[in-house]
C-alpha positions as CSV (number, residue, x, y, z in Angstrom):
1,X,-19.5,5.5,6.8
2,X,-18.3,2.1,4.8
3,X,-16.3,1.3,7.5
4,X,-19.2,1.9,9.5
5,X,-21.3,-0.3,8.0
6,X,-19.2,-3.2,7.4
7,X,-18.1,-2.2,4.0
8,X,-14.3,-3.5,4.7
9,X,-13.5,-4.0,0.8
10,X,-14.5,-1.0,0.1
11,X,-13.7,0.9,3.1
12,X,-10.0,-0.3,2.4
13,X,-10.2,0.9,-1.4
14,X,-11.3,4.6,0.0
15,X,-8.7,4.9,2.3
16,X,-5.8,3.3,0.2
17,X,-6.9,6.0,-2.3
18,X,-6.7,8.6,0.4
19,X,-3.5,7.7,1.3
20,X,-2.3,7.4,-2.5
21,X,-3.6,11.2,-2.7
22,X,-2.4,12.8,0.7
23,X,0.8,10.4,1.1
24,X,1.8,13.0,3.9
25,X,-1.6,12.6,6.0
26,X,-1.6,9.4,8.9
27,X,-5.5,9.9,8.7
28,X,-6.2,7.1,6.2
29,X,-3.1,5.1,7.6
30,X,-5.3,4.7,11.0
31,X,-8.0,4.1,8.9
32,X,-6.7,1.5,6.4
33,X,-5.5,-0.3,10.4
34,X,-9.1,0.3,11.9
35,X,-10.2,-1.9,8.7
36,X,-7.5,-4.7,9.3
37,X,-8.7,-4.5,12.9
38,X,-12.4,-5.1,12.0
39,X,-11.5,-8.0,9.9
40,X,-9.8,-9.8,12.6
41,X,-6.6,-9.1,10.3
42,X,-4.7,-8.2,13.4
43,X,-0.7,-8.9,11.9
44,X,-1.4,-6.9,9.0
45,X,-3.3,-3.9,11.4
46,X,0.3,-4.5,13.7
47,X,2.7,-3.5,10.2
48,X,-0.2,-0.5,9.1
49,X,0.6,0.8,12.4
50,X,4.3,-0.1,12.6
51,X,4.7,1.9,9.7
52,X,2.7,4.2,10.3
53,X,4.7,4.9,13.8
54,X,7.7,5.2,11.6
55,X,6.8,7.6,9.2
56,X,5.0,9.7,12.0
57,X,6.7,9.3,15.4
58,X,5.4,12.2,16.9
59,X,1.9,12.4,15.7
60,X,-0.5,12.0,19.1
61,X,-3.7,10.8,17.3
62,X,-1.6,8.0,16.0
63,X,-0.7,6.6,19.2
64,X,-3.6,7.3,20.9
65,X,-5.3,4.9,18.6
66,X,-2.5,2.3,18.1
67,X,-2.4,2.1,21.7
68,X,-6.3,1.8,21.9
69,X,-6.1,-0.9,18.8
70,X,-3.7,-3.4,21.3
71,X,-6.9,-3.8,23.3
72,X,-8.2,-5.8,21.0
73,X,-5.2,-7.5,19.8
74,X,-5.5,-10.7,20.6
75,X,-1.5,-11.3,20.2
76,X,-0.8,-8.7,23.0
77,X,-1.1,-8.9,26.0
78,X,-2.0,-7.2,28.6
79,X,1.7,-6.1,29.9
80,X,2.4,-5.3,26.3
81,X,-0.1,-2.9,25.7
82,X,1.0,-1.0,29.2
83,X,4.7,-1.1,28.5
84,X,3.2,0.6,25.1
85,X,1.6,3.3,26.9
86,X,4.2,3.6,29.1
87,X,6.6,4.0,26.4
88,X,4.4,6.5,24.6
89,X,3.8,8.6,27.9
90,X,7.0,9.0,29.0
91,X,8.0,9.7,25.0
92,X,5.3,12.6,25.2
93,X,6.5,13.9,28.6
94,X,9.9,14.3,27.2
95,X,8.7,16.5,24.6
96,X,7.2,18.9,27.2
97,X,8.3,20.5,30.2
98,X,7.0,17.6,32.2
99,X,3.9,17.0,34.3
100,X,1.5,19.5,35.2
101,X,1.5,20.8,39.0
């Protein structure tokens, strides 16, 4: 709800807590980048999530986000923010048995 409301300062402290807490859950690690996001602190929401995506490769809700955050990136461009999804797509393919008929 902080977040929600504009409360960045002490949105951030929440979710640094929660992450201090639960070091194992990526939950406050997309939260703690959705706060650099909404205060136009878009490097620092870029190495949240670069960490983030190195702790947690695998972890779907991660991505999903990261990829949705490059929308609003004002550093990445278009192309970037497909070849991201691309990269993530084909990455989640590989962990299946491919496409669906």
């Amino acid at each position: 709800l902080l977040l929600d409301f504009g409360y960045l300062g002490l949105a951030r402290a929440c979710f640094e807590r929660v992450a201090e807490l639960s070091p194992d859950d990526p939950a406050a690690w997309i939260n703690l980048a959705n706060v650099a996001m909404e205060a136009g602190a878009f490097e620092e929401k870029r190495r949240i999530y670069a960490e983030a995506l190195a702790r947690w490769p695998n972890q779907a809700t991660l991505h999903r986000n990261h990829l949705n955050s490059l929308a609003y990136d004002p550093e990445v461009s278009d192309a970037e923010a497909l070849a991201a999804a691309r990269a993530w797509g084909a990455k989640a393919l590989g962990r299946t048995r491919g496409l669906l008929p």
